[in-house]
C-alpha positions in Angstrom: -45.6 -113.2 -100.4 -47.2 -110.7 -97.7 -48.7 -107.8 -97.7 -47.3 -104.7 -99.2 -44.9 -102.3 -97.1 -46.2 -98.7 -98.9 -43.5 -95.9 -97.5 -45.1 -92.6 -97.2 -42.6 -89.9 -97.6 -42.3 -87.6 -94.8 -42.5 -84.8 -95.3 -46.2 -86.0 -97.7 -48.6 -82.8 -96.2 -51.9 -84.8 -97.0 -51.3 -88.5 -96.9 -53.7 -91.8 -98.0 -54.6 -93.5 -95.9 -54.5 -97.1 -97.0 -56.4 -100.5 -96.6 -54.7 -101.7 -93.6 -56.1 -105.6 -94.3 -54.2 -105.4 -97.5 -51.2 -103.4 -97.0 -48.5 -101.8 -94.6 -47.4 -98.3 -93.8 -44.4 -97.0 -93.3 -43.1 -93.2 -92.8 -39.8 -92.1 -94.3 -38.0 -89.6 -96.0 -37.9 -90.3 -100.0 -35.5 -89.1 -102.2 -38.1 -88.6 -104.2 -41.9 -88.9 -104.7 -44.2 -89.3 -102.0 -45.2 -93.0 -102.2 -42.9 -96.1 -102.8 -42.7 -99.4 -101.5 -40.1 -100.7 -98.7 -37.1 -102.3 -100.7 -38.0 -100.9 -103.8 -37.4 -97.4 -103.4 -35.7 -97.4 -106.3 -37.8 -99.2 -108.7 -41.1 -97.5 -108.1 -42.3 -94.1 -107.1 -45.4 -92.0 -107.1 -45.8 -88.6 -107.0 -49.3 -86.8 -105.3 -50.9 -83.7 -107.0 -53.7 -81.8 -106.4 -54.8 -79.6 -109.5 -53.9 -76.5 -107.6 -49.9 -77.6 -106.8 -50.0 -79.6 -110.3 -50.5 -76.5 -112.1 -48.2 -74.3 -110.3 -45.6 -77.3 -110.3 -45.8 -77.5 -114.2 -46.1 -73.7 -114.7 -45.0 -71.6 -112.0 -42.2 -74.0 -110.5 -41.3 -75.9 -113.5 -37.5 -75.4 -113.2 -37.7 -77.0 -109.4 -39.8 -79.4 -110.8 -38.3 -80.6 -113.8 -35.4 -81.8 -111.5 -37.5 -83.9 -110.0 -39.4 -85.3 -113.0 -35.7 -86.0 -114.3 -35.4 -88.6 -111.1 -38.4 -89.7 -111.7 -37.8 -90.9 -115.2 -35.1 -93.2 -113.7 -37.4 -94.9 -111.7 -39.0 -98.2 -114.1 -42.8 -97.4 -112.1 -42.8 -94.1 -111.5 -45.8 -92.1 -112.5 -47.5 -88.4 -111.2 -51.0 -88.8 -109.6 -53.5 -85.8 -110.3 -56.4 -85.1 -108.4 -58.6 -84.6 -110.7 -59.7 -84.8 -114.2 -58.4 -83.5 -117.5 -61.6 -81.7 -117.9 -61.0 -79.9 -115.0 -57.7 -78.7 -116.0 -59.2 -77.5 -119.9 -61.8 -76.0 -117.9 -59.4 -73.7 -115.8 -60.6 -74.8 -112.8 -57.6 -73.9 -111.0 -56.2 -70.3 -109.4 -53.8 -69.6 -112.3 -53.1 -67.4 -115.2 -51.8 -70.4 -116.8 -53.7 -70.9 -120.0 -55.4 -74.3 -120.4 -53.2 -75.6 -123.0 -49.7 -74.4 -121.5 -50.6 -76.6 -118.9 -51.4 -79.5 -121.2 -48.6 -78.9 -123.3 -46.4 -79.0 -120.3 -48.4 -82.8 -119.7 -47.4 -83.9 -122.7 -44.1 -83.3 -122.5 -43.2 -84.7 -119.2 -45.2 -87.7 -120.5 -43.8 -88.0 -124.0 -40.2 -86.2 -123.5 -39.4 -87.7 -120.2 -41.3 -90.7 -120.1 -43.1 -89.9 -116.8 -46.8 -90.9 -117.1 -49.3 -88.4 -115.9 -52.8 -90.2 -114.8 -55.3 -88.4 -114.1 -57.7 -89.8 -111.4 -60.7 -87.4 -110.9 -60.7 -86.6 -107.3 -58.4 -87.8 -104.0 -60.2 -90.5 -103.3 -60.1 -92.3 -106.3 -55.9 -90.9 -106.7 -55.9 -92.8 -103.7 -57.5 -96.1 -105.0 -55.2 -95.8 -108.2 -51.9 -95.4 -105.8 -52.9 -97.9 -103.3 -53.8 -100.3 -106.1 -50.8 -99.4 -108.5 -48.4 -100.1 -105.6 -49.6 -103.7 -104.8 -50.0 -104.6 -108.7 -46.3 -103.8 -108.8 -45.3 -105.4 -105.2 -46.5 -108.5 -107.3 -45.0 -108.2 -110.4 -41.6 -107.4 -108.3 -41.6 -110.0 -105.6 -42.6 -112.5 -108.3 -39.7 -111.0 -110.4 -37.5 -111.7 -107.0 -38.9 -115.0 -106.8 -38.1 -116.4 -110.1 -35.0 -115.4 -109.9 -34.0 -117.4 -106.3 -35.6 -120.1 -108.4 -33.1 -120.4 -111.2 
């Protein structure tokens, strides 16, 4: 099966740096998101926030960004990846005048309008651990897919 080929978009400011032992890396531009896998750019995509550009994506830039969450949506494993915690963002820990709940009203509803789940991972280095480790759980679950199929 191999290890993993993770595609790190471009024009990604603050890229992960992944587990070289376990997985690949490849640099190119994304049509959308800032992490897929090579061959499956179409099946599975993650998107990278920090709190600040989360908030201001979902408040501030939501028109922009509701274009892209629309793509998203397409996508069978797609998901956005927050760096931080939900208690961070009803704390207001962010440089905003967005209120605490517009922000997790605006959440929900890319979660539960659009289908895009939003997953929250508590700070960049564990965001980093979730994408590196969602992206190989679905490299299995789609090569495997691929395999049974040249089986039958």
């Amino acid at each position: 099966m191999g290890k993993p080929v993770i595609i790190i978009d471009t024009r990604e400011q603050e890229p992960y740096a992944f587990d070289p032992d376990t997985t690949e890396i490849k640099h190119k531009a994304l049509a959308v998101g800032d992490y897929s896998l090579d061959g499956f750019e179409d099946m599975v995509c993650i998107e990278r926030k920090s709190l600040q550009d989360y908030v201001q994506s979902v408040i501030r830039r939501r028109d922009r960004f509701m274009k892209e969450v629309v793509r998203l949506s397409d996508i069978p494993y797609s998901c956005i990846v927050v760096e931080s915690d939900l208690a961070d963002i009803m704390g207001k820990h962010y440089r905003s005048g967005a209120h605490p709940s517009s922000v997790l009203g605006a959440t929900l509803s890319l979660m539960i309008d659009h289908g895009v789940p939003v997953c929250f991972c508590s700070d960049r280095q564990l965001a980093k651990v979730f994408t590196e480790m969602y992206l190989r759980r679905v490299f299995r679950k789609l090569t495997s897919e691929a395999t049974d199929e040249i089986e039958k």
